[in-house]
C-alpha positions as CSV (number, residue, x, y, z in Angstrom):
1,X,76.2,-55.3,21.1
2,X,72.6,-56.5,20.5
3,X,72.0,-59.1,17.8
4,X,70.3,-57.5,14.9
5,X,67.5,-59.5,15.4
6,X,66.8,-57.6,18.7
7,X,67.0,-54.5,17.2
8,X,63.5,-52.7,16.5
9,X,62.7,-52.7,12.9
10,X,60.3,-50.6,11.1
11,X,58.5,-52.0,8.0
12,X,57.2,-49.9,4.9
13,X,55.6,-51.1,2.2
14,X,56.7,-53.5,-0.7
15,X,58.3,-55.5,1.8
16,X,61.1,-52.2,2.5
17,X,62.7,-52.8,6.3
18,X,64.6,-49.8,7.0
19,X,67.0,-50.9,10.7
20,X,66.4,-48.2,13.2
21,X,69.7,-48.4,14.7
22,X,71.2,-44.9,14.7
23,X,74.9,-44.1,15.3
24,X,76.7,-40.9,14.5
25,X,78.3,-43.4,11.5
26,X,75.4,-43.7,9.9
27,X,72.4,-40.9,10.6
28,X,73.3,-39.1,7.2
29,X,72.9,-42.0,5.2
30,X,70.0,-43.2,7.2
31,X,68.3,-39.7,6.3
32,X,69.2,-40.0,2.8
33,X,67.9,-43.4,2.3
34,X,64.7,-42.1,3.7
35,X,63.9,-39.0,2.0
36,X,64.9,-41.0,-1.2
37,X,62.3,-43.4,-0.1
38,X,59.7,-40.5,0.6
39,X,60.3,-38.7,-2.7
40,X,59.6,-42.3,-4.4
41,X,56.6,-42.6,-2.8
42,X,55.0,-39.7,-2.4
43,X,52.8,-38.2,-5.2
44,X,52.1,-34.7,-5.8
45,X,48.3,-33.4,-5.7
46,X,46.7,-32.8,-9.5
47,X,44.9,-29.9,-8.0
48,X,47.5,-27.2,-7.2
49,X,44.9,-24.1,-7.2
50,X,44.8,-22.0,-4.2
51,X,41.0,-22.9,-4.1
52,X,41.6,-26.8,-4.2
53,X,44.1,-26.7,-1.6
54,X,41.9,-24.6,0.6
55,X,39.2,-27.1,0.4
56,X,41.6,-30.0,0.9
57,X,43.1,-28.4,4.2
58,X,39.7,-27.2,5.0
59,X,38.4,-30.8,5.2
60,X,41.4,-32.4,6.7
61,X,40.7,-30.2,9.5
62,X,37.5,-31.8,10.5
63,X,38.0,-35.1,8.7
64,X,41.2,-37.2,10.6
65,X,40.7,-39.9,8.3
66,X,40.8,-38.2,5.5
67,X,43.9,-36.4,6.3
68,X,46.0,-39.6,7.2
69,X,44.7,-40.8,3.7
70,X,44.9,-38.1,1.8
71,X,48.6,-36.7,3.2
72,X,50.1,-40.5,4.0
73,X,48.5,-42.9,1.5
74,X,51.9,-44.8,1.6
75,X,50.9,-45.8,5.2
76,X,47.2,-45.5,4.8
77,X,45.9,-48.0,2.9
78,X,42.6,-49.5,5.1
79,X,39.9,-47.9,6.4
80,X,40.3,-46.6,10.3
81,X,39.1,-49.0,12.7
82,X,36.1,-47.4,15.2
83,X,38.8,-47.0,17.5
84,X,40.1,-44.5,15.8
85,X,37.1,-42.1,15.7
């Protein structure tokens, strides 16, 4: 067995390090722990109107960055680097 410390970890925000090892012991509870962590995050949109979300989706089409921020602000939270154009 692998020491923890080898193991690949994947950080979130707020300092939250979720361990990526998966065994058949633990998937449910790993899936648990992150939809809880999703749900606590994730905030719904103010604008609800079928015209609203057409613009929105409209404009994520064409607009990757806006997208990202707009549908993954937990993970988001700089601008994109020119690379990323």
């Amino acid at each position: 067995m692998e020491p923890a410390s080898c193991r690949p970890r994947l950080s979130y925000p707020k300092g939250y390090v979720m361990d990526l090892k998966v065994t058949s012991r633990n998937y449910d509870q790993l899936i648990e722990n992150l939809i809880s962590k999703i749900k606590s995050s994730a905030t719904p949109f103010a604008d609800t109107d079928p015209i609203s979300i057409a613009r929105r989706s409209s404009k994520a089409l064409e607009d990757y960055e806006f997208f990202a921020s707009t549908y993954f602000p937990q993970h988001i939270n700089k601008p994109f680097g020119a690379f990323h154009r």
